[in-house]
C-alpha positions as semicolon CSV with decimal commas, in nm:
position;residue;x (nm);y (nm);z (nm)
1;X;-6,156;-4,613;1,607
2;X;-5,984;-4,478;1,925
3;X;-5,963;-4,111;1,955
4;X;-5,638;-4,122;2,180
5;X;-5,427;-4,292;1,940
6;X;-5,565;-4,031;1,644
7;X;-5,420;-3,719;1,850
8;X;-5,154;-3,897;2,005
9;X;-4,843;-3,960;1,807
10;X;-4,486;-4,074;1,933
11;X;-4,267;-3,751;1,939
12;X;-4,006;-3,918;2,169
13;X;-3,750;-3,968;1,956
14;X;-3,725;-3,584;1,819
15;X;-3,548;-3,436;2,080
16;X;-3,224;-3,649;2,105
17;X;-3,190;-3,603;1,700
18;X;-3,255;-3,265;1,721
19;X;-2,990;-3,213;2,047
20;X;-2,730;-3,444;1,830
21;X;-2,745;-3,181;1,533
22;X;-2,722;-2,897;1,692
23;X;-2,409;-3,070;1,919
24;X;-2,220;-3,111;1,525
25;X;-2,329;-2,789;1,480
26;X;-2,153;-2,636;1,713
27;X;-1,793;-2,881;1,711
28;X;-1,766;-2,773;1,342
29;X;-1,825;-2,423;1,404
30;X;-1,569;-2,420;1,725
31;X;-1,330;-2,652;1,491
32;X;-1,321;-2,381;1,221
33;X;-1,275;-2,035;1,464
34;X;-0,999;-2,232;1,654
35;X;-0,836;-2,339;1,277
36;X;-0,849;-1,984;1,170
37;X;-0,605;-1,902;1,460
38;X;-0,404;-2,158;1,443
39;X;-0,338;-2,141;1,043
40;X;-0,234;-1,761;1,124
41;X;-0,533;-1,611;0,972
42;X;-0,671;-1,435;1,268
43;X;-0,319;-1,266;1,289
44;X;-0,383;-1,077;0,960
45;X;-0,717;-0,930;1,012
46;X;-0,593;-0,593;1,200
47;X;-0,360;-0,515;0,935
48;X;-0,586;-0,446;0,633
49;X;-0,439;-0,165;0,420
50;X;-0,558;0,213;0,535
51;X;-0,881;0,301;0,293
52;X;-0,752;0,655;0,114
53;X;-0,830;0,850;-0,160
54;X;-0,526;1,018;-0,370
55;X;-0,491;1,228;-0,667
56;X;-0,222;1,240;-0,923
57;X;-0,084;1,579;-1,080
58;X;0,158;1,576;-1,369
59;X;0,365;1,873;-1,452
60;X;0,685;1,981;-1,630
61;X;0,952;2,227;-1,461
62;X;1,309;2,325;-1,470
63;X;1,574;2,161;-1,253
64;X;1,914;2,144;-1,187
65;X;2,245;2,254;-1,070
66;X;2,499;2,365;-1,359
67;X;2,290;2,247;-1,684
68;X;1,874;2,350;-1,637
69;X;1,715;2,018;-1,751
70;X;1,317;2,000;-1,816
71;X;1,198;1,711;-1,648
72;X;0,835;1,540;-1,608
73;X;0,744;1,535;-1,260
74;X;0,418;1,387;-1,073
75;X;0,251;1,525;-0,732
76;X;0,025;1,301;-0,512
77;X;-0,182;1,430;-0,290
78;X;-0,371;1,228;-0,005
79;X;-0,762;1,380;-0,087
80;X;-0,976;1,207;0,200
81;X;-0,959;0,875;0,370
82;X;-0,725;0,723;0,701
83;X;-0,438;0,915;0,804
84;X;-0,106;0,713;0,689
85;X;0,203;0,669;0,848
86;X;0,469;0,754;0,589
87;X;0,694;0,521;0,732
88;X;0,451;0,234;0,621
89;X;0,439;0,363;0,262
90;X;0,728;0,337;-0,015
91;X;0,666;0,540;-0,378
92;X;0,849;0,313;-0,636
93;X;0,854;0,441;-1,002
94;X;0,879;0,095;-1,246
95;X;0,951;-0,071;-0,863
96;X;1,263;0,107;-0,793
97;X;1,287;0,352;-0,481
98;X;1,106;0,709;-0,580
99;X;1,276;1,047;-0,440
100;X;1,233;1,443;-0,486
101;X;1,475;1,714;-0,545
102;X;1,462;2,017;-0,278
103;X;1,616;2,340;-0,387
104;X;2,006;2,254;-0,295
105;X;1,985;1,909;-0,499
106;X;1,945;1,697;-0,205
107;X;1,739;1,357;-0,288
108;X;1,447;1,324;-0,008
109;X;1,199;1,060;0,039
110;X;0,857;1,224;-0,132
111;X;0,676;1,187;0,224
112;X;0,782;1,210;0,593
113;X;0,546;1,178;0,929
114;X;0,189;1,178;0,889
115;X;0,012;1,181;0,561
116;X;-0,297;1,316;0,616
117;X;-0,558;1,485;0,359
118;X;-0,413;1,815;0,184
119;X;-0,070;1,622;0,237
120;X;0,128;1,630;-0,089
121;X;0,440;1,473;-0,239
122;X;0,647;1,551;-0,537
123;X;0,813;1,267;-0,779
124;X;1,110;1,349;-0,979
125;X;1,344;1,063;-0,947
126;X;1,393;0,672;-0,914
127;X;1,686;0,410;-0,945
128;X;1,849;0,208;-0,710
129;X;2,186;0,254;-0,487
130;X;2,125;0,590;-0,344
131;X;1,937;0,739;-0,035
132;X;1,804;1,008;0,104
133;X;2,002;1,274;0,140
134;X;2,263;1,208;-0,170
135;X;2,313;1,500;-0,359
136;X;2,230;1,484;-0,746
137;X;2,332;1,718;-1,042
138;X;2,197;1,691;-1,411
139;X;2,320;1,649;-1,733
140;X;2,165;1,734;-2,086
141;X;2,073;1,405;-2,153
142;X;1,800;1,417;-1,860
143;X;2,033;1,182;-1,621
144;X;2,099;1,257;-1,315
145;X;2,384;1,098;-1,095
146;X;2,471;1,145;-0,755
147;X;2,783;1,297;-0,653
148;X;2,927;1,094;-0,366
149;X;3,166;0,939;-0,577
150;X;2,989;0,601;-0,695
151;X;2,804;0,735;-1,008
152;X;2,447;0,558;-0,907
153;X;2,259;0,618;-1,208
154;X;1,921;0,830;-1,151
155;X;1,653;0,817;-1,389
156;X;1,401;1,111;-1,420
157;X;1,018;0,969;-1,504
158;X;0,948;0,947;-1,852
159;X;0,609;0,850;-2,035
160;X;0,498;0,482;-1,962
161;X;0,674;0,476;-1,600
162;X;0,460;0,329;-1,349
163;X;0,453;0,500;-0,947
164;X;0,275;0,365;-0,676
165;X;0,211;0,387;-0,347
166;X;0,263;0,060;-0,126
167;X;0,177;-0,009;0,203
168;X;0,319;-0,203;0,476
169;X;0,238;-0,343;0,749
170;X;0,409;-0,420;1,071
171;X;0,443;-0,791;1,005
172;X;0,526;-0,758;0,678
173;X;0,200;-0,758;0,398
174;X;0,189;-0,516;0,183
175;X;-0,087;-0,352;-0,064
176;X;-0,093;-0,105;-0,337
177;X;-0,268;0,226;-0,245
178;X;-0,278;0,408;-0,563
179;X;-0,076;0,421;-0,925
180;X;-0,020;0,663;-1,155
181;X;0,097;0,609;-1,517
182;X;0,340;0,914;-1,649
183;X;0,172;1,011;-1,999
């Protein structure tokens, strides 16, 4: 028996297989970052939703021009988390559009500019057709209508309506920051 052929083994071969592998390797790994583009996919990962923290307040009070009319009200307020441009965010109630009262009647959007921590809105209204701005006045049947001569019905929240916070972004996804059911 031959010592050389006992510690000498044929390890030729190894390197091409290994070099072949790791070639694959790297084509499929290429094949799926370039995909990724391609499909659109890379496009979306800057415009995750902003991570915040909210908390819901639900109160009763008196409002109204002519007729006082209780009505059920909510108040978010941004707690902690990314500060949120309130042009990117909608409050629906049940889907529709979401407004607040000021003291002369006037509907307003619940936030404007920056909504940063300690930044607060205040839900009284929903329905479709109208904008910010429209004056409203109550009757005793806890409608409220705008005035400028179209009669958009206004609905004020009642228990089971749903309001939420959606984002958007920029190129046009959307996500659900927080909800709120009215009890």
């Amino acid at each position: 028996m031959e010592l050389t052929t006992i510690f000498n083994s044929d390890d030729r071969g190894v390197s091409p297989v290994i070099g072949v592998i790791l070639m694959v390797a790297i084509t499929v790994i290429l094949a799926a970052v370039i995909g990724t583009f391609v499909l659109g996919l890379g496009n979306q990962v800057g415009n995750n939703a902003p991570q915040a923290s909210f908390e819901w307040n639900q109160q009763s009070e008196t409002i109204g021009s002519g007729a006082s009319v209780s009505n059920t009200t909510v108040d978010v307020t941004h707690q902690s988390g990314a500060s949120i441009d309130a042009a990117n965010v909608e409050v629906t109630v049940n889907g529709d559009p979401a407004y607040t009262v000021n003291s002369s009647d006037s509907l307003n959007a619940v936030f404007s500019g920056e909504i940063t921590a300690g930044t607060s809105g205040d839900v009284d209204l929903y329905g479709t057709g109208v904008s910010t701005g429209d004056t409203v006045t109550y009757n005793t049947t806890k409608t409220a209508y705008d005035t400028d001569g179209d009669d958009t019905v206004m609905n004020t929240l009642s228990e089971g309506d749903t309001v939420r916070l959606v984002w958007s972004s920029d190129s046009g996804s959307s996500s659900i920051l927080t909800s709120y059911t009215v009890s």
